[in-house]
C-alpha positions in Angstrom: -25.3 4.0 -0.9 -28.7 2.7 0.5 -32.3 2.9 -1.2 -34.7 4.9 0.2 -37.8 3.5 2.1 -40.1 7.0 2.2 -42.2 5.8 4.5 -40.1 5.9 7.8 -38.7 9.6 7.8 -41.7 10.9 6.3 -44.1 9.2 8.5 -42.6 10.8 11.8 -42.0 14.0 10.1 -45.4 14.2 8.8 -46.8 13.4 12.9 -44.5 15.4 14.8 -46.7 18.6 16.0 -49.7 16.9 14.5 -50.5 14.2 16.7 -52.1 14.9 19.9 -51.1 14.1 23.9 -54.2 11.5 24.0 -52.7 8.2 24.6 -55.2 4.8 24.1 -54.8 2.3 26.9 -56.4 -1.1 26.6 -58.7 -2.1 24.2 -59.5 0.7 21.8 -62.8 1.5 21.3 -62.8 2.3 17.1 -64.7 5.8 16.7 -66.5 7.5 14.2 -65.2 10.5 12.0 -61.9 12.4 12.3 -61.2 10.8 15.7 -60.2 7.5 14.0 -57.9 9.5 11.6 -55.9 11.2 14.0 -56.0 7.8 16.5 -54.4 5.6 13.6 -51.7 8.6 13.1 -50.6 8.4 16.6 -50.8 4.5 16.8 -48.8 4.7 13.7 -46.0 7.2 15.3 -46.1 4.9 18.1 -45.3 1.6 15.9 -42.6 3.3 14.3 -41.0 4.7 17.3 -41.6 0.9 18.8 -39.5 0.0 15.6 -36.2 2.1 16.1 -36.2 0.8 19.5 -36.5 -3.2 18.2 -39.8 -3.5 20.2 -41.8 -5.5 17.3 -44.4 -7.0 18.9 -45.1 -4.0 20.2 -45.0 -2.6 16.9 -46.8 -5.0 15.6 -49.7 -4.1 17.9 -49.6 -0.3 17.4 -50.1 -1.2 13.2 -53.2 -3.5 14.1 -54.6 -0.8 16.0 -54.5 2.0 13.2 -55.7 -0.5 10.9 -58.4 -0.9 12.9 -58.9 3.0 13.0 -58.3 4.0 9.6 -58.5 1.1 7.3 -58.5 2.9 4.4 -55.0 4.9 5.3 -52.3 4.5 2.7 -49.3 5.2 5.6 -51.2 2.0 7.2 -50.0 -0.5 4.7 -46.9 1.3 4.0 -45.5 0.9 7.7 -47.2 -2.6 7.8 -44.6 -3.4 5.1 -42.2 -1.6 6.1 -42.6 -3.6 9.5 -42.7 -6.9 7.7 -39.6 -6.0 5.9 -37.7 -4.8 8.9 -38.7 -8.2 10.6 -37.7 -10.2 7.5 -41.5 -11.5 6.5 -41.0 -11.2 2.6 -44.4 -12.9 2.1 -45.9 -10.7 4.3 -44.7 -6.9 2.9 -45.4 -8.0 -0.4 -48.8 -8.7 0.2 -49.0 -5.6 2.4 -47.8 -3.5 -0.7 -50.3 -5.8 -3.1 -53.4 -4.5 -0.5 -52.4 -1.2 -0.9 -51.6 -0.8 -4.9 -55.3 -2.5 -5.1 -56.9 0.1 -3.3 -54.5 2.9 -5.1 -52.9 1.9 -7.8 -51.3 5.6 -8.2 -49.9 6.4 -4.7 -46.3 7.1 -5.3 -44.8 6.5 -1.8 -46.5 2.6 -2.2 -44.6 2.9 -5.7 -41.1 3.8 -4.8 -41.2 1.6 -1.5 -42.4 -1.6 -3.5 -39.6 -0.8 -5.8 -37.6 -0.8 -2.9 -38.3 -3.9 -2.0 -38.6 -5.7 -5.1 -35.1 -3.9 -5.7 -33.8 -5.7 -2.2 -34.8 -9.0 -3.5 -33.1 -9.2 -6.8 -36.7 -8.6 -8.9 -34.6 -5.7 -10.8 -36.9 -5.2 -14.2 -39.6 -5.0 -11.7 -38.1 -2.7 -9.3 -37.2 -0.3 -12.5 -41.2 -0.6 -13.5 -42.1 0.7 -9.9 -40.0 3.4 -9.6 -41.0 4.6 -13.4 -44.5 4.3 -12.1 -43.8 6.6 -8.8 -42.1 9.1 -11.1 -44.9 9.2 -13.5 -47.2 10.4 -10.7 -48.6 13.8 -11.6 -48.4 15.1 -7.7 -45.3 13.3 -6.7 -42.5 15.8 -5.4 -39.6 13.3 -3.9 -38.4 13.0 -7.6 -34.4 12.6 -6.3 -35.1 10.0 -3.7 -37.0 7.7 -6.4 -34.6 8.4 -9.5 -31.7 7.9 -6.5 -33.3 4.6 -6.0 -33.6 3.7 -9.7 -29.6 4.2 -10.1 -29.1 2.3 -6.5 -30.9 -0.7 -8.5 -29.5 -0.4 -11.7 -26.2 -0.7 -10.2 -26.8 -3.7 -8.1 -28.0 -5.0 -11.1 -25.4 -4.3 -13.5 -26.4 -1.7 -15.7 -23.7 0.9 -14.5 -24.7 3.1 -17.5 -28.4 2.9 -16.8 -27.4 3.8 -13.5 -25.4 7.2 -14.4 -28.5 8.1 -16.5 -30.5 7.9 -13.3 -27.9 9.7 -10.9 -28.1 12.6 -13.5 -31.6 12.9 -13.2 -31.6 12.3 -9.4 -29.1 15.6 -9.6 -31.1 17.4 -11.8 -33.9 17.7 -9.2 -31.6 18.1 -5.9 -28.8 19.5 -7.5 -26.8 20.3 -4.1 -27.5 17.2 -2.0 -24.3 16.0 -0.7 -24.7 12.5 -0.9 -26.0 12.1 -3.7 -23.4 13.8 -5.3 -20.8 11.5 -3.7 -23.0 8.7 -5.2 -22.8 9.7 -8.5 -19.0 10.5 -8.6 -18.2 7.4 -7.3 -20.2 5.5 -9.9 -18.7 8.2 -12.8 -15.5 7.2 -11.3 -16.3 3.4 -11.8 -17.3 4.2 -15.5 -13.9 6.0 -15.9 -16.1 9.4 -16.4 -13.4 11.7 -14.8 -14.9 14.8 -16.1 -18.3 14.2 -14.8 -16.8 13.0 -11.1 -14.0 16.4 -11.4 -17.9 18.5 -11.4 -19.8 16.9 -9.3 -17.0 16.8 -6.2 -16.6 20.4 -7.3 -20.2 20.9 -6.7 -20.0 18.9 -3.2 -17.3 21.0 -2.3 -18.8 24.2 -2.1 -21.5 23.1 -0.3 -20.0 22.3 3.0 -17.5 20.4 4.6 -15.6 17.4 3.5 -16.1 14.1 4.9 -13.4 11.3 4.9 -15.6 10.0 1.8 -15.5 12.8 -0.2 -11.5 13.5 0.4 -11.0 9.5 -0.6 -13.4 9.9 -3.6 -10.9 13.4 -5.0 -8.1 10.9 -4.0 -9.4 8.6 -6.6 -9.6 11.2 -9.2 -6.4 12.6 -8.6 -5.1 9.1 -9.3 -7.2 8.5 -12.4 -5.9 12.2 -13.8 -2.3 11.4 -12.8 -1.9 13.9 -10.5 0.1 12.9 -7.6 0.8 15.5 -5.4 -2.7 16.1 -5.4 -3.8 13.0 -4.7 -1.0 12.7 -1.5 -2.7 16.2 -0.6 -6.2 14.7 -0.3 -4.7 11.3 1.6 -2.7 13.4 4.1 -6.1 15.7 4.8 -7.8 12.2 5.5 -4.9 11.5 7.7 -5.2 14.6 9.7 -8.6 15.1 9.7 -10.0 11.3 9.9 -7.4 9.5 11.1 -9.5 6.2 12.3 -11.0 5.6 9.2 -11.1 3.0 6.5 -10.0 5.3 3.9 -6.9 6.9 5.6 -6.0 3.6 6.4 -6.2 2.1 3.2 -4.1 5.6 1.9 -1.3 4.4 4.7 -1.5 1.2 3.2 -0.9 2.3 -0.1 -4.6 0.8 -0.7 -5.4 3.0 -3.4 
């Protein structure tokens, strides 16, 4: 289970087939009108594809330059701190967040990502207040990634009922994505909730194939129901169809 950070998927999704061939070489002169829009969106696609090849410095450049361009950009500050987070420069992302929620106090993306990273670094009552924020947003449409986020934190923080409360709503808007279900039977599982798990791996399961996590997860609830032979049904599919991994190894074990 891992907290969503919109800005990195989004970012390249939202460039591919938008940004142009023109490459900037040098020193950059800064230019007037749309020009310096569309040249910070391709030095941004270029930071973050610096970033999933570990390049930071170059990365690091490629952010100056569209700050440079576009100061005013939102996706700026977001992949500055996303950068500073990736590097480890706590001080740094939250004051890249800070410049952005001063200039728009509303945008949802800055929102969920500060909440994120508050979230990451144990600030949980103020992680919750962020992602409530993002979700208040009148425009806002990734609804499942922020409430998926809010149950994510909730359960590092304890609060395994608060937690369920936000799977259900994370559900309630993407009612058919995989791994979020697997999330939220896992966690119904932990709260003993074998009726709620039972539907939601029912729901998984007619959307596509299972995975070793899902097979291990209706292992579980076999055990919890008492139902053996169905639960040795689901360990020797593991077996056969994911032999190498953790969870048919821990069913060989008896690790159940």
């Amino acid at each position: 289970m891992k907290i969503h950070i919109l800005i990195a998927g989004s970012m390249l999704l939202a460039l591919t087939g938008c940004v142009t061939e023109t490459t900037y070489v040098g020193k950059d002169a800064v230019r007037d009108g749309v020009d310096n829009k569309a040249a910070a969106k391709t030095r941004l696609n270029l930071a973050m594809g610096y970033m999933q090849k570990g390049e930071m410095s170059q990365a690091k450049i490629n952010i100056e330059k569209a700050l440079a361009f576009d100061p005013d950009n939102p996706d700026v500050y977001l992949t500055q701190a996303y950068y500073f987070q990736t590097v480890g420069d706590t001080k740094s992302a939250e004051k890249s967040y800070q410049q952005l929620l001063s200039r728009d106090g509303k945008n949802p993306n800055a929102l969920n990502n500060y909440g994120a990273f508050l979230c990451s670094n144990k600030r949980f009552a103020e992680a919750d207040k962020q992602f409530n924020l993002a979700l208040q947003q009148p425009e806002y449409v990734r609804m499942d990634d922020t409430y998926e986020n809010a149950a994510l934190c909730a359960l590092k923080s304890g609060n395994k009922q608060k937690a369920a409360q936000y799977f259900d709503l994370a559900i309630g808007y993407n009612p058919n994505r995989g791994m979020l279900l697997l999330s939220a039977s896992e966690l119904a599982l932990m709260n003993s909730d074998t009726a709620k798990a039972a539907a939601y791996l029912k729901r998984y399961s007619l959307g596509g194939k299972e995975t070793a996590q899902s097979l291990w997860l209706n292992l579980q609830l076999a055990q919890a129901q008492g139902e053996i032979a169905l639960l040795h049904k689901y360990g020797q599919a593991l077996v056969q169809q994911y032999p190498k991994s953790d969870q048919a190894r821990r069913y060989l074990n008896n690790d159940y």
